[in-house]
N, C-alpha and C positions, 0 to 999 in steps of 0.2 A: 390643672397641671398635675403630671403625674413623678412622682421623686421614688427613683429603683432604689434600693440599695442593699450593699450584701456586708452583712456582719462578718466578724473574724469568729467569730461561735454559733454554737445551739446548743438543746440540752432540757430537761425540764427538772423539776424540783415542786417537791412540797410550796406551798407556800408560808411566807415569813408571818413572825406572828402578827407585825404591822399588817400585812396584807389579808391577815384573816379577820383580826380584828376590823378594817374596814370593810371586810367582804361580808361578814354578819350585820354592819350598820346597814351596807346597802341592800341587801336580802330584806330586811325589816323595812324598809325607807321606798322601794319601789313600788308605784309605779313613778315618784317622784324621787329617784336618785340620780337625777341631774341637779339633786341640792348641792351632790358632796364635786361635782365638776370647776376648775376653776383654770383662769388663768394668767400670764403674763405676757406685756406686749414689751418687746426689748427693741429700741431705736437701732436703727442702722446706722454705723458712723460709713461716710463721706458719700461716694459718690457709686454704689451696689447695683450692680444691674439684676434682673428677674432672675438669670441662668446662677451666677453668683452666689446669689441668697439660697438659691437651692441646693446649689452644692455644700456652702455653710449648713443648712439643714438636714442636709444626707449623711455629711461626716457626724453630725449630733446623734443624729439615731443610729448608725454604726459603732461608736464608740458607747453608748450606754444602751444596756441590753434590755433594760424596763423599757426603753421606747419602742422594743419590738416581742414583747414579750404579752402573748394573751393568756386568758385562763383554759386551761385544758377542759375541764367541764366542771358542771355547776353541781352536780349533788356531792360528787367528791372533790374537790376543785384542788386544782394544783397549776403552777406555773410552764407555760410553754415559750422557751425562748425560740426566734425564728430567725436564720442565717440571714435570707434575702424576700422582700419583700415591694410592694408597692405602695406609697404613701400620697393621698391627693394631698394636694396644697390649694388653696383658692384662694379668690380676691374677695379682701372686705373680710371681716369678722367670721371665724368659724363656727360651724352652726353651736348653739350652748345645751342640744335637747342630752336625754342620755344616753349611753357607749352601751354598743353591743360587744357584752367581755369577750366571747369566746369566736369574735367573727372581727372584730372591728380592732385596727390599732390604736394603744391608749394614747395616741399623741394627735389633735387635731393643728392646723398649722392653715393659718391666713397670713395673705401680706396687704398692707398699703400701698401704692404708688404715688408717686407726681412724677407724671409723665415716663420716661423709660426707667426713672429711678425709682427704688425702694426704699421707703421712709422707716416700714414701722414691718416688726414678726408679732402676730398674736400663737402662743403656743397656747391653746386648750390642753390642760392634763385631767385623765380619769384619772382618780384617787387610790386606785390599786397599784398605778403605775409610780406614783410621787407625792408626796406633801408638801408643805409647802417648801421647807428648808431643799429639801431631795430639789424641787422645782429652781430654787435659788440657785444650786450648783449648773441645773441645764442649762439657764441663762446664762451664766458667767462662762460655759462653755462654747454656748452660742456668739456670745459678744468676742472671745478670743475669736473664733474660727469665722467672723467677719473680718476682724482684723488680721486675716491671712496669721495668725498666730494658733497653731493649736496643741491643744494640752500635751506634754510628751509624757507623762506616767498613765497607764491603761489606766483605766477606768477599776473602778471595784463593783461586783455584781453581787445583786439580789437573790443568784441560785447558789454563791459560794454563802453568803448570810443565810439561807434558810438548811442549808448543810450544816453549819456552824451551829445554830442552835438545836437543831437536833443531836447534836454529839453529847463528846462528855462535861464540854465544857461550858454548853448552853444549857445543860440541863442543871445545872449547879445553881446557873444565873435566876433559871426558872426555880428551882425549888424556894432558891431564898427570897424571891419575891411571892410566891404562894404562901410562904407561913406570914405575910404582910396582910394578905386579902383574908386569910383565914382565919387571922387573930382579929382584925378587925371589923369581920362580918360580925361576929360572935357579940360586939359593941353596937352596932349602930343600929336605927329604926327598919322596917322590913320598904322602906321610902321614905323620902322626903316630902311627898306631895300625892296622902292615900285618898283625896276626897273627890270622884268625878262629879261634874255634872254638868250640864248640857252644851255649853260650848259655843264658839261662832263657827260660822261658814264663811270659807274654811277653819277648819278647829285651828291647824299653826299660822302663830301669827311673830312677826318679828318689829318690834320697837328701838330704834337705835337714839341715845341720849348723846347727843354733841355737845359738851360739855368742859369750857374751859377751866372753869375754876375745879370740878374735879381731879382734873391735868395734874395743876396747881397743887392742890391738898394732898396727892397721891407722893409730890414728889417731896415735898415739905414732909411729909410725917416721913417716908423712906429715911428723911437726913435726921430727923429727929430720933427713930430705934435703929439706925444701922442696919435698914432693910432693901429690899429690891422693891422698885417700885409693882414689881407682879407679884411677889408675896403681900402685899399691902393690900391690893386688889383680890387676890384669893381669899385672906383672913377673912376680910369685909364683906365681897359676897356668901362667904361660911356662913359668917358670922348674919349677916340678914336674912339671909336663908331660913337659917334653924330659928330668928325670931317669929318671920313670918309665917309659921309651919309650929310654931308649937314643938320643937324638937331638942330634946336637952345635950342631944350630941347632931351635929351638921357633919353630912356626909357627902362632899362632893368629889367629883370624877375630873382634875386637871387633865388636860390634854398636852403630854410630854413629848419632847421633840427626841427623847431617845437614842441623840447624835453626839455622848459621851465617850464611846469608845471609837481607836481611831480608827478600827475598820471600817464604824458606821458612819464617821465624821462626811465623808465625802462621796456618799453611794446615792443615785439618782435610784430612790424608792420609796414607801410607804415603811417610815417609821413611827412616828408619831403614835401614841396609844393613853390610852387612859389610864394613870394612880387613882391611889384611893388616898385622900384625904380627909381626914376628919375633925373636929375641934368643936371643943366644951361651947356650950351657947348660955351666954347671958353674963359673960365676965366684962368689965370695964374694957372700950376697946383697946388701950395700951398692953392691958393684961393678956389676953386674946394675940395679941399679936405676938406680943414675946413668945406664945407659947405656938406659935403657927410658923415659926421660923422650921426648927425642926422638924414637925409635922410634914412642913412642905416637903423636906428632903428623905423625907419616908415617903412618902406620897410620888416622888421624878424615882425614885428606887424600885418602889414597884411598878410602874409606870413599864418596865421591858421586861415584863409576863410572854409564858405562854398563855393563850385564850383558853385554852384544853385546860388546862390546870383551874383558871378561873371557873369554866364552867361548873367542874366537877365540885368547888368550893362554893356556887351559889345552890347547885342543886342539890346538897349536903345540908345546908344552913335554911334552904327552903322546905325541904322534908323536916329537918326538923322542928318548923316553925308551924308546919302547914298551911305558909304561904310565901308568895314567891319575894325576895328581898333582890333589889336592886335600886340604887338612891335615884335613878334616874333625874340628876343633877350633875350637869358638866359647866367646866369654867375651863378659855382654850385664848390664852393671852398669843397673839396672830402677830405682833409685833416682831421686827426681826432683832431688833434692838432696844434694850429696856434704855429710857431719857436718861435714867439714874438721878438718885438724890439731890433735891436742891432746896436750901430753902428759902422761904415766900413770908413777904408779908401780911400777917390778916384782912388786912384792908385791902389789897390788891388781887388777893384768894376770892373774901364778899364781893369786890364788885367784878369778877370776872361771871358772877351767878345771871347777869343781866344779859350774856352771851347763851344761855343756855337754850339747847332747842331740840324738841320731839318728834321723829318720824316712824311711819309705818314703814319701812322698803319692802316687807314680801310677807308672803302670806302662801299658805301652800294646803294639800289635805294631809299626809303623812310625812311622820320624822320617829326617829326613834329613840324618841326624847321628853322629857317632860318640860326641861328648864333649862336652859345653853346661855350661857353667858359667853359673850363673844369680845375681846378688847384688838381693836384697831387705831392707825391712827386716825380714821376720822370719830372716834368716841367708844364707847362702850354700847352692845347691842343684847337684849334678853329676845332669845327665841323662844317660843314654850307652847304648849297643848294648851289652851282656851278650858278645854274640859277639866283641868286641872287648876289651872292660873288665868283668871279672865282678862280679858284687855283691860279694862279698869285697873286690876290689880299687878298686869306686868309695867303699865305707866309711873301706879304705883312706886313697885319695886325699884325703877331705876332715880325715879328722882328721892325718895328714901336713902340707894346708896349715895346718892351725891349729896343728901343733905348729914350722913353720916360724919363721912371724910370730911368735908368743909368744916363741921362742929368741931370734929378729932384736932383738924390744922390749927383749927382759929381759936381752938381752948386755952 
């Protein structure tokens, strides 16, 4: 099925720093960047016929201009919005391989049926076009304009944000987050994880810990310092990190949703981007945590960098090391909503440890990454380089954090 549609705009622009910072992940990450591809399938309320949904699909990508927006080219890349276009749709799951940027629209789109009715929308997003939060607005856009109800304030675009940050008042934003990368280069190890060796095949591998009683422990210590249960989880993985590495300062990379300002609050794009986080390794972990409150919020501050700035800050701090510094350590809490504080009893924290369970789900050759910490709700997940972190030692790693937190709760 083919879905026309003609925008009320065009235009191209630079791209945003989100979109560059993803567009350097996936240049690094190919021939496997259909890791960073992801999607959502949104239920159809009542009774939708095939023409219906598509029209609900055509008014979504009319109104937000990332869904029709490719990269103009790849060695100087910049954004291309496009007025009118042709969009397949087909039946059954959209394919999950990876997006051709400069030829292909970032929006893949399946439907379900029973019988003449349409059950379910799979929207595939490429990761230049939206993250996840950006992805949450297209859905809730979608769901109105099934409901014959749709958004009446335009939409706000990705080419008016990448203008904005170039100006004078983006570059303010920028500089005060570069003297954040650049004081704290100057501090931490030239990595987190300097030792190769030989690795499995494939080298990345991804281990997810399903884990109730960490649930539990995470949200009992939050009530206990008056923290968020994803600071708790940040410290912690800091914090085992720099033990497991021999590191007197832990330097990791959160993944900030950068949906602070209310220009950015509601724009169907790639914000999301990495802080730099850091904190002392080997202090009591209450002490540690006290002091990772702050941290954090220097860490979601610089977190909405220009990349340009960053680079010139690592390859400044690499020359003068003569070698290259990047912690290649990330922690990217996915959650749309933190549980928030509660607290638990020791004994019901222990015996929720008898639920606990290990899986492999993927396994790939290239990431560009050492060590990913991933928090969903279905557990906490360590992706990482084998040549770095071996599978023994990423299994390691996650039942360590869990036996962490559980001691923290039950002390």
């Amino acid at each position: 099925m083919i879905v026309e549609f003609a925008g009320p705009d065009e235009g191209t622009a630079p791209l945003t720093w989100g979109q560059r910072a993803i567009w350097e992940a996936i240049l690094h990450t190919e021939p496997d960047d259909h890791y960073f591809n992801f999607d959502r399938v949104v239920k159809v309320p009542g009774d939708r016929s095939v023409p219906e949904v598509l029209a609900a699909v055509r008014a979504l990508v009319e109104r937000h201009g990332s869904l029709r927006t490719r990269l103009g080219a790849r060695r100087e890349p910049y954004q291309r919005l496009e007025r009118t276009g042709r969009l397949l749709v087909t039946f059954g799951a959209p394919a999950a391989t990876r997006f051709d940027y400069e030829r292909e629209w970032p929006l893949r789109v399946g439907l379900t049926t029973d019988g003449d009715r349409v059950t379910h929308v799979t929207l595939l997003f490429c990761h230049l076009a939206a993250d996840g939060a950006g992805a949450e607005v297209a859905v809730r856009d979608l769901r109105m304009l099934l409901l014959g109800r749709p958004p009446s304030a335009p939409a706000p675009r990705a080419l008016d944000l990448a203008l904005w940050q170039q100006g004078e008042q983006g570059r303010r934003v920028a500089t005060a987050a570069a003297a954040h990368w650049e004081r704290e280069h100057r501090r931490i190890a030239a990595t987190m994880f300097p030792t190769p060796a030989k690795g499995s095949d494939p080298p990345i591998w991804r281990a997810l810990l399903h884990s109730p009683a960490l649930d539990l422990a995470v949200r009992s210590i939050a009530a206990a310092h008056g923290a968020s249960t994803s600071t708790v989880l940040l410290a912690a993985v800091a914090d085992l990190a720099g033990r497991h590495t021999g590191q007197e300062i832990s330097a990791v990379l959160p993944i900030v949703s950068n949906r602070f300002r209310r220009d950015t609050m509601a724009v169907v794009s790639t914000l999301a981007m990495e802080g730099l986080f850091t904190l002392e390794v080997g202090l009591p972990f209450a002490e540690a945590l006290r002091a990772a409150g702050p941290a954090a919020l220097r860490a979601y501050r610089s977190a909405y960098h220009d990349p340009a700035d960053r680079a010139m800050i690592v390859r400044a701090e690499s020359a003068r090391r003569g070698e290259r510094v990047h912690p290649h350590c990330c922690f990217n809490d996915l959650r749309f909503a933190d549980p928030g504080p509660a607290a638990c009893e020791p004994d019901e924290i222990e015996k929720a440890r008898a639920q606990t369970t290990l899986t492999w789900p993927l396994s790939q050759d290239h990431l560009d990454c050492r060590f990913c910490v991933h928090v969903t709700t279905e557990g906490v997940s360590l992706t990482a380089d084998t040549r770095y972190l071996s599978r023994p030692e990423i299994e390691r790693y996650l039942l360590d954090l869990e036996s962490l937190l559980v001691e923290t709760a039950t002390a």
